[in-house]
N, CA and C atoms as a LAMMPS dump frame, in Angstrom:
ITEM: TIMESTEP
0
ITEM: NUMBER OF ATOMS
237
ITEM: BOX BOUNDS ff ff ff
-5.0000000000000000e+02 5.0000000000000000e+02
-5.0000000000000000e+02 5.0000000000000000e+02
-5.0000000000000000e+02 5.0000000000000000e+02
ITEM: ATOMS id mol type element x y z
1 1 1 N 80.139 -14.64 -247.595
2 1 2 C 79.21 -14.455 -246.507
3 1 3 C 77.769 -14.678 -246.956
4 2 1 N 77.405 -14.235 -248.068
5 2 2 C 75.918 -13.934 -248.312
6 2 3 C 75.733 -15.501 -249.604
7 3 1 N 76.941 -15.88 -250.433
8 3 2 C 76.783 -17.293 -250.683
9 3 3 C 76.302 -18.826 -249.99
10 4 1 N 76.866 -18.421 -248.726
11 4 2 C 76.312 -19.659 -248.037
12 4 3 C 75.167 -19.489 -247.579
13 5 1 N 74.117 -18.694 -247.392
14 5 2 C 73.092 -18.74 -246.7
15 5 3 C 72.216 -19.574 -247.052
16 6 1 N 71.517 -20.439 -245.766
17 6 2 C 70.444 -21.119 -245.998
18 6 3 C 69.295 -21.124 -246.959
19 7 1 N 68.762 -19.651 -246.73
20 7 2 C 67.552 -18.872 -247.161
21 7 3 C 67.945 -17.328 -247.106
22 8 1 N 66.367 -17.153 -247.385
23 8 2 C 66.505 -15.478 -246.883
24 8 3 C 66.354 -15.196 -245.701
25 9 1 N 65.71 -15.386 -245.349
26 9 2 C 66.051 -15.482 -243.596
27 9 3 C 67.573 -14.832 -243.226
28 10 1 N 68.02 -16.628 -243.698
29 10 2 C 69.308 -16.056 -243.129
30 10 3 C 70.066 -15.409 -243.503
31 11 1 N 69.913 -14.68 -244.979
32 11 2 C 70.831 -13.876 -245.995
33 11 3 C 70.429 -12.517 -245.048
34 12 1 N 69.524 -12.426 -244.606
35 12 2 C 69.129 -11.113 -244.113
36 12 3 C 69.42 -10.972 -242.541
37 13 1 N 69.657 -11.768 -241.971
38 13 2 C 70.207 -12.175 -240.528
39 13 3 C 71.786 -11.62 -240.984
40 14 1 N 72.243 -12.041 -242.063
41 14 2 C 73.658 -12.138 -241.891
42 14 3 C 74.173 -10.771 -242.069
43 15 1 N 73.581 -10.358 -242.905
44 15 2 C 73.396 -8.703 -243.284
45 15 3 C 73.329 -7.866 -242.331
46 16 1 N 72.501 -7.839 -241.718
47 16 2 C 72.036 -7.033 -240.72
48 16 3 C 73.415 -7.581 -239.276
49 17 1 N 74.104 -8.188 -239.403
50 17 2 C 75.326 -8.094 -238.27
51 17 3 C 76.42 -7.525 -239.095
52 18 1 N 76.118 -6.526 -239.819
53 18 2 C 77.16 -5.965 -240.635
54 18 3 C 77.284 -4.592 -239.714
55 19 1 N 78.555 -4.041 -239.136
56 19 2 C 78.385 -2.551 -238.69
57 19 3 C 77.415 -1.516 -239.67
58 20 1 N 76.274 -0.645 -238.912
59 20 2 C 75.86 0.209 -239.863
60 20 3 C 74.965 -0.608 -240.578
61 21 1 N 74.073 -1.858 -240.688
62 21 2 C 73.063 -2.039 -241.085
63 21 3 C 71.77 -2.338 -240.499
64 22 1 N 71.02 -1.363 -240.82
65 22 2 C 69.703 -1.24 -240.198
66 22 3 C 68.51 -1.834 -241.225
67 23 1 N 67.454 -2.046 -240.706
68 23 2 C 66.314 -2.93 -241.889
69 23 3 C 66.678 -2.073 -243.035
70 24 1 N 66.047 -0.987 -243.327
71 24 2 C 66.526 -0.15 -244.751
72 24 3 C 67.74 -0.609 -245.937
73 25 1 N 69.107 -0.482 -244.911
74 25 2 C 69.836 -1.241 -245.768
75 25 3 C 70.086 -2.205 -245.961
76 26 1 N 69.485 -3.212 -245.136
77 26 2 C 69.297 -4.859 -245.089
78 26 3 C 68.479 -5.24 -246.252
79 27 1 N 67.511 -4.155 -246.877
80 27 2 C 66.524 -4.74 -247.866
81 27 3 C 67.332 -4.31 -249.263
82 28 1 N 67.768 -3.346 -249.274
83 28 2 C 68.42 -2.621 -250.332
84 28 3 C 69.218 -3.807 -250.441
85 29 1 N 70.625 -4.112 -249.415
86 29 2 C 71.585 -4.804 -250.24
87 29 3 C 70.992 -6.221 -250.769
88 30 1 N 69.996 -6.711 -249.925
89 30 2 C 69.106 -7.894 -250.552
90 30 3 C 68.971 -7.963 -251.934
91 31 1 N 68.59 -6.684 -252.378
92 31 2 C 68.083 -6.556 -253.754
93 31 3 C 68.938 -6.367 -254.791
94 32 1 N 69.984 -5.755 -254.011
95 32 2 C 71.957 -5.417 -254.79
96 32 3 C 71.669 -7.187 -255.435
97 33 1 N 71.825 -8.175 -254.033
98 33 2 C 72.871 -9.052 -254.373
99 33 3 C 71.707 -9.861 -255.211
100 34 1 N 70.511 -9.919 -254.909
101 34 2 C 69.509 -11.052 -256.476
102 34 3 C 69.506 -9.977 -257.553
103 35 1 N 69.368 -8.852 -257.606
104 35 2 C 69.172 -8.37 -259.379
105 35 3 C 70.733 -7.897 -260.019
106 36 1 N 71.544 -7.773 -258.87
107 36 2 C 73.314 -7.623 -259.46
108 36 3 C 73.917 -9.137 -259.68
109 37 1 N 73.998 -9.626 -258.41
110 37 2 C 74.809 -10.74 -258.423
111 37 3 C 74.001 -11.92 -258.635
112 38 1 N 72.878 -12.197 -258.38
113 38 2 C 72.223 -13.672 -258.961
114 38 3 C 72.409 -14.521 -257.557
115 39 1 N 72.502 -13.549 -256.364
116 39 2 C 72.284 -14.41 -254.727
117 39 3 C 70.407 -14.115 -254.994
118 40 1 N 70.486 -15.156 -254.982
119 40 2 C 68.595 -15.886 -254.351
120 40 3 C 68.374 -16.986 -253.639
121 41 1 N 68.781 -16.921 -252.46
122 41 2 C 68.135 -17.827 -251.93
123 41 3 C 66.827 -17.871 -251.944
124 42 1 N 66.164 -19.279 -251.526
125 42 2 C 64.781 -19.259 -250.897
126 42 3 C 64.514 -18.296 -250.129
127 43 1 N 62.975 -17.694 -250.355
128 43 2 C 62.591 -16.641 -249.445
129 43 3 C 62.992 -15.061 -249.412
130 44 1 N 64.273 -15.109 -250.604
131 44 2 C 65.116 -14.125 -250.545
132 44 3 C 64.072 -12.776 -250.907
133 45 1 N 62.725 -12.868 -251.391
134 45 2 C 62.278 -11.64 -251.894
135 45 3 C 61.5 -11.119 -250.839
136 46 1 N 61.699 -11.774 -249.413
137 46 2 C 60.507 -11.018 -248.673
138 46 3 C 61.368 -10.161 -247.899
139 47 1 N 62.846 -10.296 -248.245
140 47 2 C 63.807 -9.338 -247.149
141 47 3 C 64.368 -8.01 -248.14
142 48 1 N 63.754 -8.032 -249.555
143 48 2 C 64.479 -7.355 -250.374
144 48 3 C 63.708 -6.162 -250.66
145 49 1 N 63.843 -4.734 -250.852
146 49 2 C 63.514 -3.476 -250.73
147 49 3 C 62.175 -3.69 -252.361
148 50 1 N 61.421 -3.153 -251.686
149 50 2 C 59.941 -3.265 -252.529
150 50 3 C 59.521 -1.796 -253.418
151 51 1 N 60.643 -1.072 -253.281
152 51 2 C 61.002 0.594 -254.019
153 51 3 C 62.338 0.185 -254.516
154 52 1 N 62.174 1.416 -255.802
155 52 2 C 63.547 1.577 -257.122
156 52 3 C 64.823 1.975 -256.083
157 53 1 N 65.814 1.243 -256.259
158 53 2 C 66.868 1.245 -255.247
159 53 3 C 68.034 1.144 -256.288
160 54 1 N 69.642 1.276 -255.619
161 54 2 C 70.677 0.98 -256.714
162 54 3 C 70.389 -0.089 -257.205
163 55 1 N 69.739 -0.92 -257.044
164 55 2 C 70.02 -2.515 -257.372
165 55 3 C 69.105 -2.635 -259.027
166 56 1 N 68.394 -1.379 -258.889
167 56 2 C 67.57 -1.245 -260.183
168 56 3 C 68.412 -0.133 -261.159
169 57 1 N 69.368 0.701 -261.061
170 57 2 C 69.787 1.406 -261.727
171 57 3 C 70.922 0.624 -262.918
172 58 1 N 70.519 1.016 -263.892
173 58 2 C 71.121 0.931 -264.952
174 58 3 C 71.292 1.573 -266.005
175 59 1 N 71.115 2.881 -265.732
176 59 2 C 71.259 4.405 -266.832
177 59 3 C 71.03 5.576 -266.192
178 60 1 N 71.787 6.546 -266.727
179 60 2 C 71.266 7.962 -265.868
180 60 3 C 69.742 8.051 -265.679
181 61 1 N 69.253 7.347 -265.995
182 61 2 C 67.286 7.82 -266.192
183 61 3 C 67.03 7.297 -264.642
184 62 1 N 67.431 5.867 -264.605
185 62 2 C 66.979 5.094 -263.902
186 62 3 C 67.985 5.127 -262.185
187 63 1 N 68.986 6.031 -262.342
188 63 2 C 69.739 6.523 -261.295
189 63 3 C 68.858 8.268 -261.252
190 64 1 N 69.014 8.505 -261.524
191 64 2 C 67.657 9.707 -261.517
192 64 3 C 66.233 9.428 -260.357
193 65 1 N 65.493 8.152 -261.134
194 65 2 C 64.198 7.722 -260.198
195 65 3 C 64.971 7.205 -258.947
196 66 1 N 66.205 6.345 -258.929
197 66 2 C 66.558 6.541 -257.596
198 66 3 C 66.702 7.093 -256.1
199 67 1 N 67.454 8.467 -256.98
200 67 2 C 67.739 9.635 -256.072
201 67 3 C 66.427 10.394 -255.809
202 68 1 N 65.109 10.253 -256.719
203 68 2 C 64.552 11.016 -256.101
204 68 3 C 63.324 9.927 -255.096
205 69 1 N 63.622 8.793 -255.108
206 69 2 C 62.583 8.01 -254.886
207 69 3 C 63.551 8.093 -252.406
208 70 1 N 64.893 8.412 -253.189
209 70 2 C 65.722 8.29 -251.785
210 70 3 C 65.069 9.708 -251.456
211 71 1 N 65.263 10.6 -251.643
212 71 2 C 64.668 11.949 -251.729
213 71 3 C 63.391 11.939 -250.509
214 72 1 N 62.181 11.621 -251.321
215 72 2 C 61.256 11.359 -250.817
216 72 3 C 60.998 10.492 -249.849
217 73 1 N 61.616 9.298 -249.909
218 73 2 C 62.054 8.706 -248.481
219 73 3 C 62.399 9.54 -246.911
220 74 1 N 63.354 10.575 -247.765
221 74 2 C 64.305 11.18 -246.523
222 74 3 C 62.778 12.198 -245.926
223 75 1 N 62.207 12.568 -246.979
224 75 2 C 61.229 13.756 -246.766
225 75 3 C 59.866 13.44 -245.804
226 76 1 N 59.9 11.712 -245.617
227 76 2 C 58.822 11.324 -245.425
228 76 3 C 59.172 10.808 -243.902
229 77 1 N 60.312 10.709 -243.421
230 77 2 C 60.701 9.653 -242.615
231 77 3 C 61.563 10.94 -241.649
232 78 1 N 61.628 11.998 -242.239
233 78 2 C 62.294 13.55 -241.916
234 78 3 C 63.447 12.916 -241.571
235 79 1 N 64.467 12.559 -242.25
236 79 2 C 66.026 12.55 -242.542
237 79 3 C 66.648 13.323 -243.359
């Protein structure tokens, strides 16, 4: 699904017709699939989450700044 895309544009179009994805997780999995999997399309960094997300975790330290960076999200946005 997210291999064929044109761009980012459309990597993020395609995403977002996923049940349960709203902009938030449209940017997050953006960022899953260029710093996990090596999906980059063109354009792909303007749809991709601009805060420490799973897509940056790679040690308890850095799953740590995660949870609290989600934390503060929830605190700010009152979720």
């Amino acid at each position: 699904m997210w291999r064929e895309a044109r761009d980012g544009d459309d990597l993020a179009a395609r995403i977002k017709k996923l049940p349960g994805f709203g902009d938030m997780k449209v940017k997050i999995l953006v960022a899953v699939l260029a710093k996990k999997f090596d999906v980059r399309p063109v354009g792909w960094e303007r749809h991709a989450a601009t805060w420490h997300t799973v897509a940056d975790v790679d040690s308890e330290e850095t799953m740590a700044e995660a949870r609290q960076v989600k934390r503060e999200m929830k605190a700010k946005h009152g979720a």
